[in-house]
C-alpha positions as CSV (number, residue, x, y, z in Angstrom):
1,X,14.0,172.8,108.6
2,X,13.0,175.0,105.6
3,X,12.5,178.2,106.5
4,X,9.2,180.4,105.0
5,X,11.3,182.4,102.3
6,X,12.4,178.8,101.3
7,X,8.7,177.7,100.9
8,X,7.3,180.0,99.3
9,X,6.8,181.4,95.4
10,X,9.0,183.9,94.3
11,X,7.2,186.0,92.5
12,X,4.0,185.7,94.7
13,X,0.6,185.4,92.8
14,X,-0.8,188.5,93.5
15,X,1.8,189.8,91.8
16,X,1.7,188.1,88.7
17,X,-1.9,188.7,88.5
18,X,-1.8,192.1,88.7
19,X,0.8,192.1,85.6
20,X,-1.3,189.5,83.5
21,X,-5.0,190.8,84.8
22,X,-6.5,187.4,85.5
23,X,-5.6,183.6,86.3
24,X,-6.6,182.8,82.3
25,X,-4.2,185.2,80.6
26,X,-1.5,184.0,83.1
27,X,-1.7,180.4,82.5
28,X,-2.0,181.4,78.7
29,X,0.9,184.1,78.7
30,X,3.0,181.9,80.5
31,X,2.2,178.7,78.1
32,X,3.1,180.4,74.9
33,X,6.2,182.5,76.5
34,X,7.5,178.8,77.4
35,X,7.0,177.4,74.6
36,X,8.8,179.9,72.4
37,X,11.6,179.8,75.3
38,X,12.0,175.8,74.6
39,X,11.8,176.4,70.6
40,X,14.7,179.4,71.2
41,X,16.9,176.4,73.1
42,X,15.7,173.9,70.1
43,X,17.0,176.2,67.3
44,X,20.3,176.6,69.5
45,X,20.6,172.5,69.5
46,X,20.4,173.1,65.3
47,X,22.5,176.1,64.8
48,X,20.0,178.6,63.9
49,X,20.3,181.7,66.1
50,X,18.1,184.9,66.0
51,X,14.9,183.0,64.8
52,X,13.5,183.0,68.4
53,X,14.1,185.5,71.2
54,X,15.9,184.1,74.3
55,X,15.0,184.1,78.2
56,X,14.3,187.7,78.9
57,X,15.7,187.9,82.5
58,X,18.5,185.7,84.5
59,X,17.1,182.9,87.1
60,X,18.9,180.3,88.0
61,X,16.1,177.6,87.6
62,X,16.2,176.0,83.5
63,X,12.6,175.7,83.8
64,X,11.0,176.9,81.0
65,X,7.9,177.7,83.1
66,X,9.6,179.2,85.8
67,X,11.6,181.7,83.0
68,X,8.7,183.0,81.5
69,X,6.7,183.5,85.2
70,X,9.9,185.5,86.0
71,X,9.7,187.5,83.0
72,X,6.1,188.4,83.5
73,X,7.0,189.6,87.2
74,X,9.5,191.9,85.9
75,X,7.7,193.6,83.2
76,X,8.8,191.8,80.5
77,X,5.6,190.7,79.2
78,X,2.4,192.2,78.9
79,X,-1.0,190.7,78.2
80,X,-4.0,192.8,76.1
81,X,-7.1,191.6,75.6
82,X,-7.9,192.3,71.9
83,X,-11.6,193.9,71.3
């Protein structure tokens, strides 16, 4: 039986909201953090290194995704609306 730590999200919504402001700029944060994440493990794959900036923070999960929803729960990225 899984327990409830198992079953839930880690990091919880409510916390990446209050990083990225609302549920757009999350889902569009996230997006373009993992796609530069998968273009940093492309340009690995060819030999071109420091074109792209690697995974910010250390998960065990290679999901590009789950990397950059990690990175925006610890601070690492940050979301401003332009005016």
């Amino acid at each position: 039986m899984a327990s409830r730590q198992d079953t839930m999200m880690n990091p919880s919504i409510e916390e990446l909201f209050d990083r990225a402001g609302s549920k757009f700029s999350l889902v569009t944060l996230s997006a373009m953090r993992a796609r530069q994440i998968n273009a940093y493990y492309h340009s690995l794959s060819e030999g071109a290194y420091g074109e792209y900036t690697p995974p910010m923070v250390e998960v065990p999960s290679g999901n590009y995704l789950t990397i950059a929803l990690e990175e925006t729960a610890a601070g690492k990225l940050k979301y401003e609306y332009k005016a």
